[in-house]
C-alpha positions in Angstrom: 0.0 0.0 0.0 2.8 2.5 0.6 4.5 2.3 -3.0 0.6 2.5 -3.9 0.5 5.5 -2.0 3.7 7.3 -3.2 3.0 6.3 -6.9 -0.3 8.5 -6.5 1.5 11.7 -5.0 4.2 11.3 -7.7 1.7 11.1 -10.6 -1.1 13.8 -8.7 -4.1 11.2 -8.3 -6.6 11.2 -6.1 -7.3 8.5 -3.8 -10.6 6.3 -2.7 -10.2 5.0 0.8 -12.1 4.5 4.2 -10.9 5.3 7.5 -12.0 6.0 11.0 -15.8 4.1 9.2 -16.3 7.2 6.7 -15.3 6.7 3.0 -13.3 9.5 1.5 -11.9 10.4 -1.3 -8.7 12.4 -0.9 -5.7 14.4 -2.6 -2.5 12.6 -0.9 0.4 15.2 -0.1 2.9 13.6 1.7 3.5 10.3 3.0 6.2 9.3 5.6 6.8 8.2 9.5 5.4 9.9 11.8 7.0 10.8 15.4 5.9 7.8 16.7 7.1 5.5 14.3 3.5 4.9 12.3 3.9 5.1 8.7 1.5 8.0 7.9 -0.3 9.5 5.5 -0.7 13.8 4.8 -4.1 14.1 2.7 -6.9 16.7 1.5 -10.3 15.4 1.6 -12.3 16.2 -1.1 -15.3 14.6 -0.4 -16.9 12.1 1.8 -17.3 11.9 5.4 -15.1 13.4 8.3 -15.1 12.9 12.2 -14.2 16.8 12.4 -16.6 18.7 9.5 -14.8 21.7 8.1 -11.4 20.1 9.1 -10.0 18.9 5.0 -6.6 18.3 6.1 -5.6 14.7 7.4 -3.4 12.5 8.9 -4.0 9.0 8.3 -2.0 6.4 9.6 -1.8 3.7 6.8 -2.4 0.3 8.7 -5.9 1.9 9.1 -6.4 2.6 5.6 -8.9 0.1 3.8 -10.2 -0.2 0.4 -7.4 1.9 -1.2 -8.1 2.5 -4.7 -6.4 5.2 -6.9 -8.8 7.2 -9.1 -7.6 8.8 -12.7 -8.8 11.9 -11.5 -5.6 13.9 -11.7 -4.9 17.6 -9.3 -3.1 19.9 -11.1 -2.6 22.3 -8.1 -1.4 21.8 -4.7 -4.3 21.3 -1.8 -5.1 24.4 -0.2 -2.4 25.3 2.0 -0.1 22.7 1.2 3.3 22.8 2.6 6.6 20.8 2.2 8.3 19.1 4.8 5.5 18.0 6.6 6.4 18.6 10.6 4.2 15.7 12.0 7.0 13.3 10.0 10.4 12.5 11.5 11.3 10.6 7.6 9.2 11.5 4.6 9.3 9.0 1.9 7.2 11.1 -0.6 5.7 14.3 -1.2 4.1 16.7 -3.8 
């Protein structure tokens, strides 16, 4: 799932997944480890639903990710906000 993961940063795809029970469907941003060792990934949700409404911005640990499926829906533009060098990861493996 994480080469899955990095693939669709590298190529700008949006992603399909459910976590925390909601489906979403997400720009991914970054992906790397977080402080406390979980591999992690740094996403804008573009639709579906959200245990915090109004809060777009997410950090998903992977190992809870289920039903990953990359769309062919490309983003052109970085996420609102975006920022490199995400501080929440001690390694980042990949990022737009």
């Amino acid at each position: 799932m994480i080469q899955t993961l990095i693939d669709a940063i590298d190529d700008r795809l949006e992603i399909r997944f459910t976590y925390d029970g909601y489906a979403r469907v997400a720009q991914p941003a970054a992906i790397g480890e977080s402080r406390k060792g979980n591999v992690v990934l740094r996403c804008y949700q573009t639709e579906g639903g959200h245990v915090t409404p109004g809060h777009e911005w997410d950090l998903c640990i992977v190992d809870d990710i289920t039903d990953l499926t990359v769309t062919d829906d490309v983003f052109q533009e970085n996420p609102p906000g975006y920022k490199r060098g995400d501080k929440h990861m001690r390694e980042i493996y990949a990022e737009l």
